[in-house]
GUDREN-86768 format. One line per 3 residues: for each residue x, y, z of C-alpha. Coordinates in steps of 0.1 Angstrom, whole numbers. Layout:
BEGIN
X Y Z | ...
***
This chain:
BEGIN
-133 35 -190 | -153 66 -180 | -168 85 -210
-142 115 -219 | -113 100 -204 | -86 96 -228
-66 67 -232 | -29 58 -220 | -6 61 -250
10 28 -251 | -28 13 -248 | -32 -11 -276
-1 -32 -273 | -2 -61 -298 | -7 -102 -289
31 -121 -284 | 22 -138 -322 | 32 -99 -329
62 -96 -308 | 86 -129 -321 | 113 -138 -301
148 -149 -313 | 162 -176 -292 | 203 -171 -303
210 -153 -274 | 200 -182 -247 | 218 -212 -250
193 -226 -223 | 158 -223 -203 | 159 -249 -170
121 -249 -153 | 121 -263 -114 | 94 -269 -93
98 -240 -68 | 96 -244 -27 | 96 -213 -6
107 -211 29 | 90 -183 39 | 68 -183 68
35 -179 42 | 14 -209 42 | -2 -212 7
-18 -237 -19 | 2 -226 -50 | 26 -240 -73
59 -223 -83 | 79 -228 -112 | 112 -206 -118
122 -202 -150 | 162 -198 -153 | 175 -188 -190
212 -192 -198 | 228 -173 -222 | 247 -181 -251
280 -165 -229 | 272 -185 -199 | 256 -160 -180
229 -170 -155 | 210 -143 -131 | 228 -135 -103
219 -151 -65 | 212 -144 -39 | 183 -124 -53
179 -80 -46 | 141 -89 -49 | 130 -123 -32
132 -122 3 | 140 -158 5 | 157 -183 -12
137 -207 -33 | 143 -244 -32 | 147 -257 -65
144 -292 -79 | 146 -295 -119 | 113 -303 -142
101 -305 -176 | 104 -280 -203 | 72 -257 -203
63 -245 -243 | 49 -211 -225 | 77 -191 -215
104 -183 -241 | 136 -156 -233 | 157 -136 -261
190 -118 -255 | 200 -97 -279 | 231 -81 -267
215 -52 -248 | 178 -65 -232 | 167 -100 -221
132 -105 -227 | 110 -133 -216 | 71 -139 -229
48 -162 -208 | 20 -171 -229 | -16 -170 -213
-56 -185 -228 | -69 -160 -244 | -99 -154 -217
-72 -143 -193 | -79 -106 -175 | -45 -91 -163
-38 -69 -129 | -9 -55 -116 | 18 -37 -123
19 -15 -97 | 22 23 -96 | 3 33 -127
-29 59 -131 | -58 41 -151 | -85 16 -142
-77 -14 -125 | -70 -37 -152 | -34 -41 -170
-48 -56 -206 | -32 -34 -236 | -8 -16 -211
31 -8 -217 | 41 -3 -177 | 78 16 -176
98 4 -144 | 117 34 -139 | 111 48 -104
108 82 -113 | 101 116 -94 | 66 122 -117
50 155 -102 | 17 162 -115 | 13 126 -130
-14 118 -148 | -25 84 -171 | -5 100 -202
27 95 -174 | 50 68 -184 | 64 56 -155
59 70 -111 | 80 65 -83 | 78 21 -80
86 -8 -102 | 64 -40 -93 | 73 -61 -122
47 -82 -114 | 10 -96 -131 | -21 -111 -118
-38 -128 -149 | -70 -141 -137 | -79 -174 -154
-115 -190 -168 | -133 -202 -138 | -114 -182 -117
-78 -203 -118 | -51 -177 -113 | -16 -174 -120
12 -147 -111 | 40 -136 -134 | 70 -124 -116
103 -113 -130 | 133 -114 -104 | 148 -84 -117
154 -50 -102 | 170 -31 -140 | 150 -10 -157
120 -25 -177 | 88 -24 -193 | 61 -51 -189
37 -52 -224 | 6 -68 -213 | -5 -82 -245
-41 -99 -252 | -24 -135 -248 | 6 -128 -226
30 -110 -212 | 64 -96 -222 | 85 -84 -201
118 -75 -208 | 145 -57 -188 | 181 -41 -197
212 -64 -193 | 207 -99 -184 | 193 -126 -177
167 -129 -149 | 146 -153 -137 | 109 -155 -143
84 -173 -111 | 52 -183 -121 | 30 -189 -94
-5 -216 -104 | -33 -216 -80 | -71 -223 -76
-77 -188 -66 | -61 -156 -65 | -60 -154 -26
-35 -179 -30 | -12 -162 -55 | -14 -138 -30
-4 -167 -4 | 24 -175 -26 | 37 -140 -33
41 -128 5 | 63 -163 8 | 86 -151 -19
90 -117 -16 | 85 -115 27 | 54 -105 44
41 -70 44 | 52 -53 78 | 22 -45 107
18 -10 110 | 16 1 148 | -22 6 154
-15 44 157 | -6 44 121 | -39 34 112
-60 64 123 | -55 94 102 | -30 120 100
-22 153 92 | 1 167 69 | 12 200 47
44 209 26 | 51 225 56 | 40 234 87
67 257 91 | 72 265 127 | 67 247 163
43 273 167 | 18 266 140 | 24 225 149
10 235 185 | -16 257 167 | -26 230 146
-27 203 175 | -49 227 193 | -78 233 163
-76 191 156 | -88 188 192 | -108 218 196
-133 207 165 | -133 168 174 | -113 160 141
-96 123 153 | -69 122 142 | -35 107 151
-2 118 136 | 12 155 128 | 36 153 101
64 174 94 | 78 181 61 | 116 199 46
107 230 64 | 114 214 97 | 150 213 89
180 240 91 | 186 247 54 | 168 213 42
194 193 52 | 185 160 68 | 192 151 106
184 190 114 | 161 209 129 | 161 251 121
170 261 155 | 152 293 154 | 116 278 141
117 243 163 | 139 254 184 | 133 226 212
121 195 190 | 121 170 221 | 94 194 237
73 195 206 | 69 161 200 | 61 156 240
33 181 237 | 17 165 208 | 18 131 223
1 140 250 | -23 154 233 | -25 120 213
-3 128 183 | 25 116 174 | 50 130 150
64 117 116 | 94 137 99 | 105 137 66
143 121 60 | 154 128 23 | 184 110 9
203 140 -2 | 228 151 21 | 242 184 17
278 182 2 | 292 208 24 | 317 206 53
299 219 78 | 273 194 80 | 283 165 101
262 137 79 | 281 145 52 | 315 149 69
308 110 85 | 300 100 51 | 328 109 36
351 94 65 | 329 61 58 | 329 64 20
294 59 19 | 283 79 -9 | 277 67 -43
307 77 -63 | 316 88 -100 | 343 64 -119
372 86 -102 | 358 67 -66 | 341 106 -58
308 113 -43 | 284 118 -69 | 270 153 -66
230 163 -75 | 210 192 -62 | 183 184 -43
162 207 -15 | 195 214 3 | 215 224 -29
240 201 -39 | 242 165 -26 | 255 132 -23
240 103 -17 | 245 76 2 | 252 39 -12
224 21 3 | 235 -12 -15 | 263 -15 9
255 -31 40 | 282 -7 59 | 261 26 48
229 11 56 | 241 0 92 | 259 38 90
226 55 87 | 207 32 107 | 227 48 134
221 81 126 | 184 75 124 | 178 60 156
202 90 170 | 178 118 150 | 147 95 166
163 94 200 | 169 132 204 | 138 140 189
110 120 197 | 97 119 161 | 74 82 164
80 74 121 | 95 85 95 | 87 97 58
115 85 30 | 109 109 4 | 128 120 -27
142 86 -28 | 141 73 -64 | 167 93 -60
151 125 -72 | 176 149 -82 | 166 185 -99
175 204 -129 | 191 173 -150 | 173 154 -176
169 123 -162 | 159 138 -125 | 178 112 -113
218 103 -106 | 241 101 -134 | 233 62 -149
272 58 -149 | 276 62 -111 | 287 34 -93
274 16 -61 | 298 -6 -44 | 278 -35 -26
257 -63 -40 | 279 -73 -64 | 291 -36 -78
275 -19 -104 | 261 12 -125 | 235 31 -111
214 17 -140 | 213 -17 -124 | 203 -3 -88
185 23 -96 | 150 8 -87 | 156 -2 -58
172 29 -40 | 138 33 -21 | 138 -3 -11
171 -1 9 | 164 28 20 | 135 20 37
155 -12 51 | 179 11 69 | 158 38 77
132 8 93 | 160 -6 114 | 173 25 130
136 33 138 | 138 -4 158 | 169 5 174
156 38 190 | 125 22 203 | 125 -16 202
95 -21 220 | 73 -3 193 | 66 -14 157
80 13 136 | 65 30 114 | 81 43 76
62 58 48 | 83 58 15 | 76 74 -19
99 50 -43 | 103 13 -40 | 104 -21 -53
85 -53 -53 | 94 -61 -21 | 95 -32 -1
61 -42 21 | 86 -56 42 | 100 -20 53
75 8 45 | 39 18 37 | 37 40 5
16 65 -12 | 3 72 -48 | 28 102 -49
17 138 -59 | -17 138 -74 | -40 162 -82
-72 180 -69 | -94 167 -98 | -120 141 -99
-101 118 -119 | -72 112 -94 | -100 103 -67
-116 77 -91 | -77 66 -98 | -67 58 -68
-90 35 -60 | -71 9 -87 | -40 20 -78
-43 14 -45 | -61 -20 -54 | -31 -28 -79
-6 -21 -53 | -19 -44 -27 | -21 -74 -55
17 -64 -57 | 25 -75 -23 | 17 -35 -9
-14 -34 11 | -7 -8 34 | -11 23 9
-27 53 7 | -34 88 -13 | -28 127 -6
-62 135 5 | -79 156 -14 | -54 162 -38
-16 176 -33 | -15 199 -63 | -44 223 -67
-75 233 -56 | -104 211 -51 | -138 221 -44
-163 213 -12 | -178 185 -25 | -146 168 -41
-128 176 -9 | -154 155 12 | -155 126 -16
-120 119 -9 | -125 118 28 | -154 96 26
-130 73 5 | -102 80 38 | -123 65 64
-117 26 46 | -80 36 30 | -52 13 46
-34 45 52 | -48 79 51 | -29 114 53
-45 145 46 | -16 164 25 | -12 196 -1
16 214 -12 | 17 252 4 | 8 264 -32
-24 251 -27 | -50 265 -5 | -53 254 27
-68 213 29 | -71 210 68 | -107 193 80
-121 230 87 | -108 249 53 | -140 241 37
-169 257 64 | -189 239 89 | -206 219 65
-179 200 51 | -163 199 87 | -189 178 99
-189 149 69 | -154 152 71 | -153 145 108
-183 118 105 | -160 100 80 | -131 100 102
-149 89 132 | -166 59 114 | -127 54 105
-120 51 143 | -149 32 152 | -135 8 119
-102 2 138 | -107 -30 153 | -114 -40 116
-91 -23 101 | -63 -36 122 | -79 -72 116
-71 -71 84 | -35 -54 89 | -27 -89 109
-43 -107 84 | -20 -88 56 | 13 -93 76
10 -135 85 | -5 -141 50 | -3 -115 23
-35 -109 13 | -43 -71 9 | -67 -48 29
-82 -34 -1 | -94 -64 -21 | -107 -66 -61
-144 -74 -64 | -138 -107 -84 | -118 -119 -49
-152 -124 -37 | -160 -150 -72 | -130 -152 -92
-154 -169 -115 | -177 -141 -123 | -167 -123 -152
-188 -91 -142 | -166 -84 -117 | -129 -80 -133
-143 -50 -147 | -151 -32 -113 | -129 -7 -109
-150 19 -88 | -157 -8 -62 | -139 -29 -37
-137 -51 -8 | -126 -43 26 | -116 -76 39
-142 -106 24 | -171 -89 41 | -173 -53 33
-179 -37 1 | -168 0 -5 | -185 15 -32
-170 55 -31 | -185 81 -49 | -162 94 -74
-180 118 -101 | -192 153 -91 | -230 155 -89
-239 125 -78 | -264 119 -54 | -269 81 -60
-250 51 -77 | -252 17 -95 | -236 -9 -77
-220 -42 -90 | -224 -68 -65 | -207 -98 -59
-232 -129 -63 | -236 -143 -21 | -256 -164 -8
-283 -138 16 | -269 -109 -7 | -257 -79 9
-273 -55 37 | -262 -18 45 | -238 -15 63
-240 -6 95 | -278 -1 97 | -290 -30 80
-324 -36 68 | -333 -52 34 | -305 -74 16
-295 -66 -15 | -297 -96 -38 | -296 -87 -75
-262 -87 -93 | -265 -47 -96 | -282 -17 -75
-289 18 -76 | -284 35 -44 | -285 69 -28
-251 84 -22 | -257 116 -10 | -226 142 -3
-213 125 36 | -214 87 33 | -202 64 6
-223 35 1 | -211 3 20 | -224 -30 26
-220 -59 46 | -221 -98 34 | -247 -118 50
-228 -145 68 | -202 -119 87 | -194 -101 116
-182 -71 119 | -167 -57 153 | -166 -15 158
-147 4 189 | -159 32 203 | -161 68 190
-124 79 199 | -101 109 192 | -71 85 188
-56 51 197 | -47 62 233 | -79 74 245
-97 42 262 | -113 17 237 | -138 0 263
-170 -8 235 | -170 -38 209 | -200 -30 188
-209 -65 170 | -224 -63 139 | -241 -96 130
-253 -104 95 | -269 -135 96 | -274 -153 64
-303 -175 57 | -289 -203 84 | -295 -176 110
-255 -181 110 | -228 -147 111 | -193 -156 116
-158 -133 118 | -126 -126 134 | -109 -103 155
-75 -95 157 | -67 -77 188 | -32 -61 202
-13 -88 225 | -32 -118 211 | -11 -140 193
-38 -151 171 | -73 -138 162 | -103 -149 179
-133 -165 158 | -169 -147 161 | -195 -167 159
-232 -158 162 | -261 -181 162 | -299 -178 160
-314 -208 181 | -350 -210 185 | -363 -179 204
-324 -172 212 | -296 -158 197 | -260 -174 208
-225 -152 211 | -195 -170 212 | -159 -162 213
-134 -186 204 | -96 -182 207 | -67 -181 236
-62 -140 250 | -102 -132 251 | -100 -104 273
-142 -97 279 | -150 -56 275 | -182 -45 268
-203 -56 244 | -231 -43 223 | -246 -68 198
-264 -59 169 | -279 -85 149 | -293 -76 111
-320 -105 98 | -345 -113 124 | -370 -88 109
-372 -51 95 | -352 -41 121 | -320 -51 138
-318 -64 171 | -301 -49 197 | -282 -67 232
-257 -56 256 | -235 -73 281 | -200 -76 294
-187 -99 265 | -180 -131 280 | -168 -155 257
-204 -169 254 | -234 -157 262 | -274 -159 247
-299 -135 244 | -334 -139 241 | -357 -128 212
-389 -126 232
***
């Protein structure tokens, strides 16, 4: 923990020994060896723990969380997992070895690990958060502990209710209102295949289209087709890549969703027709609340449908939200979801917006309390019940219909969704983001773990408001964040019109040209980037990876917090305190150590380095042993993409290997390069090669790297001399 940085309030939370449980409540605890039939291939071993309670009651199936249904067959009684009911909350505690370091949890600001945390699973709308906040916009109730020798287990409790997870210095309690719920605990060798294991229970992250993985550009609100066209213009006019326009509430007529004010975009199909051919598409914002008035047709077909969420008398429960008062729809009945699926792929039809932006959703309502719907509101599907019980995961289904109206407009296209709340398993439906932050130097060193915490939840593809949403930042913490944006799964530049203006250029030429040197490196990454994406999607491992991924074992490294892995092969290490021109770096122990990244020269070997990080690049290296593959300097995905720029690191072999996962290839192609003799060796392996030109660097034949070029067959040598 940084020096001056205070401490979350529930830190400190005492071992289980402290925290007794009383059995009475639970007549009953059956543990079953676990299969999952997802599509996930992984190593682990599951066991779910089922509690019965002393009334008979057993958690409900099918599951709101898991994403398919587990195969059960009964085992032994395990001595580490114990549940209590007492009337109100069901708890359960998993015991852990005492060397165990926890991660997870989700949405939280705070370094990386979960030790000594209280995490509140309440999705709540938490502007100007900070780590004193007790509970953001997600609920993951999920845990990572990471075992001696680098064994690692996952904790997950099947339960959507509202909850708190005390991660305790030899376990974890987690315990959740009403009852009972089941508890998984996934065993493996390593925590890549936790990872494995998780994706097969709670569904594979979705593949963002490639498009969604440049960067985009955002403001609460570009208030007029005018200003979008104006905006479109300066992105292209200063060589800002850059591949998305977003549009936020000001868009619509009176804030109320499915619109568009008729005097300020007045011709929305033209718009977005302009900005695509100029290479941008456009992502709207779609809020929940739907005005309760009867001149707006959403609401009128609502009503007709009874698809809102309803007060004990069977009304619409009424909130006020941007368009004044609301209702809002009952997303846990398959009818309204199907209902506004159709009204989505309508809006996206008419329109030509290319994604959509779910905010608002926990449901955030203004001016009560609880910023939220009554708790005493019913929902009608999944079994019926307060708003209590569904009130996490709102997002989630929310995201689920707005996702498959998005398919139904354009079913040859992956879509695209960006939500603000969810649940553990809403990878399935929507990328997220870390909510609204702040224009201070402790958000940018926060978001690093939390977007590191939510891809060990099962969400890699996250990102944050760059450069802050509230406030004012200054130059140099304004390029910081968008060195961190040319590596960030997703990355939106975004502030709220309170705020000075945050476009690339706002800062002078100076900052102009890091920013756009960050966000071309960022395109030339996107034949990585989207690597990793595919690898996300088939097997659930995250883009953003923990430095003790690269040696669970290594106890030095579950305490890296300012670092990361891009993939196994890159490692970020971000600048994230003002002043500094240079760092120290943990690095993972590898066999040929580490080399800059991508000019090469002298590995790095030692366990840590100083390096110079002066304002416009943040340090990043490449393992020995890998391949990296760049494109070619672009302004986005549409413009031609004719260069793969090889970067071979060969490790002390003369060996570099890697894969590449390209669009309309079934499977990623293997890399391979080879020093022979007075020859170096090329190879391509993998069905869909389609050869484009090649340049081929190779770092570790001498001070400097070598450099070939040809028209990348799928083998081909080069010689040294």
């Amino acid at each position: 923990m940084s020096a001056g940085r205070r401490r979350h309030a529930s830190a400190g939370v005492p071992p289980l020994e402290a925290l007794p449980l009383d059995a009475a409540g639970v007549a009953a605890v059956r543990f079953s060896r676990a299969t999952t039939t997802g599509s996930v291939r992984h190593c682990a071993r599951v066991t779910t723990c089922t509690p019965t309670l002393a009334d008979g009651r057993t958690p409900a199936r099918p599951s709101p969380v898991l994403a398919h249904a587990l195969e059960l067959e009964e085992t032994g009684p395990r001595a580490d997992v114990r549940f209590e009911f007492d009337g109100h909350t069901t708890r359960a505690q998993v015991e852990l070895p005492a060397a165990a370091a926890l991660f997870g949890a989700g949405e939280w600001a705070g370094g990386l690990r979960t030790d000594g945390r209280l995490v509140l699973f309440w999705n709540t709308d938490a502007w100007c958060y900070d780590d004193a906040t007790p509970a953001l916009y997600q609920s993951h109730p999920y845990v990572l502990a990471l075992l001696e020798g680098g064994r690692a287990r996952g904790i997950l409790a099947d339960c959507c209710a509202r909850g708190t997870l005390a991660a305790s210095p030899d376990g974890v309690e987690l315990a959740f209102e009403g009852g009972p719920f089941e508890v998984h605990l996934i065993e493996a060798d390593s925590p890549q295949e936790v990872q494995r294991a998780l994706a097969a229970i709670v569904g594979r992250p979705a593949l963002p289209p490639l498009w969604a993985l440049g960067y985009h550009q955002s403001r609460y609100s570009y208030e007029s087709a005018d200003e979008v066209r104006a905006l479109a213009r300066r992105l292209r006019a200063e060589r800002v890549p850059c591949d998305a326009v977003w549009l936020d509430i000001d868009y619509m007529d009176r804030f109320r969703s499915f619109t568009w004010d008729p005097e300020r975009f007045p011709d929305p199909r033209a718009l977005t027709a302009e900005l695509r051919a100029a290479g941008l598409r456009t992502v709207a914002i779609l809020d929940p609340g739907i005005a309760a008035a009867a001149d707006d047709p959403t609401y009128a077909s609502g009503l007709a449908g009874e698809h809102f969420v309803e007060d004990a008398s069977g009304r619409p429960v009424r909130g006020r939200v941007w368009p004044g008062l609301c209702a809002f729809p009952d997303f846990t009945r398959s009818q309204t979801r199907a209902w506004w699926a159709g009204r989505v792929a309508r809006f996206v039809a008419e329109s030509g917006v290319a994604g959509l932006w779910n905010d608002m959703n926990e449901p955030s309502v203004f001016r009560t309390p609880t910023r939220t719907l009554p708790e005493s509101a019913r929902h009608r599907g999944m079994g019926g019940g307060s708003h209590a019980r569904f009130h996490n995961l709102y997002g989630q289904l929310m995201t689920e219909a707005t996702r498959a109206g998005l398919a139904a407009a354009a079913p040859d296209e992956r879509p695209f969704v960006l939500t603000r709340s969810t649940h553990l398993a809403g990878a399935r439906f929507a990328a997220t983001w870390t909510g609204d932050n702040q224009s201070r130097w402790e958000d940018l060193a926060w978001a690093v773990p939390m977007i590191l915490r939510l891809g060990l939840c099962g969400q890699p593809f996250a990102g944050a408001d760059l450069g802050g949403f509230l406030g004012a930042p200054s130059e140099e913490l304004f390029v910081r964040w968008y060195e961190l944006a040319a590596f960030m799964p997703f990355a939106r530049g975004h502030a709220e019109k309170e705020s000075p203006r945050q476009e690339p250029w706002s800062f002078g030429a100076k900052a102009l040209a890091h920013v756009r040197a960050a966000l071309s490196l960022r395109m030339r990454l996107l034949p990585a980037l989207f690597t990793l994406a595919r690898e996300a999607h088939a097997e659930g491992l995250p883009l953003w990876r923990p430095a003790f991924f690269a040696d669970p074992a290594d106890a030095r490294l579950r305490e890296v917090e300012d670092a990361f892995l891009l993939g196994d092969d890159l490692y970020v290490a971000p600048v994230l305190h003002p002043g500094a021109t240079e760092r120290d770096v943990v690095l993972p122990r590898s066999p040929g150590g580490w080399l800059p990244f991508p000019e090469g020269g002298a590995a790095h070997v030692a366990d840590a380095v100083r390096v110079p990080a002066p304002l416009g690049r943040a340090p990043l290296f490449a393992r020995a042993g890998s391949i990296t593959v760049l494109g070619a300097e672009r302004m986005h995905v549409g413009e031609p993409d004719e260069l793969r720029e090889w970067h071979a690191f060969l490790d002390p072999a003369g060996r570099a290997r890697g894969t590449l996962a390209e669009e309309g290839i079934a499977s990623p192609l293997e890399l391979e390069v080879v020093r022979e003799a007075d020859e170096v060796v090329a190879s391509v392996h993998g069905r869909g090669h389609a050869p484009r030109k090649r340049r081929l660097i190779v770092h570790g034949l001498g001070e400097a790297p070598r450099v070939f070029e040809d028209d990348g067959a799928a083998s081909a040598r080069f010689r040294l001399v």
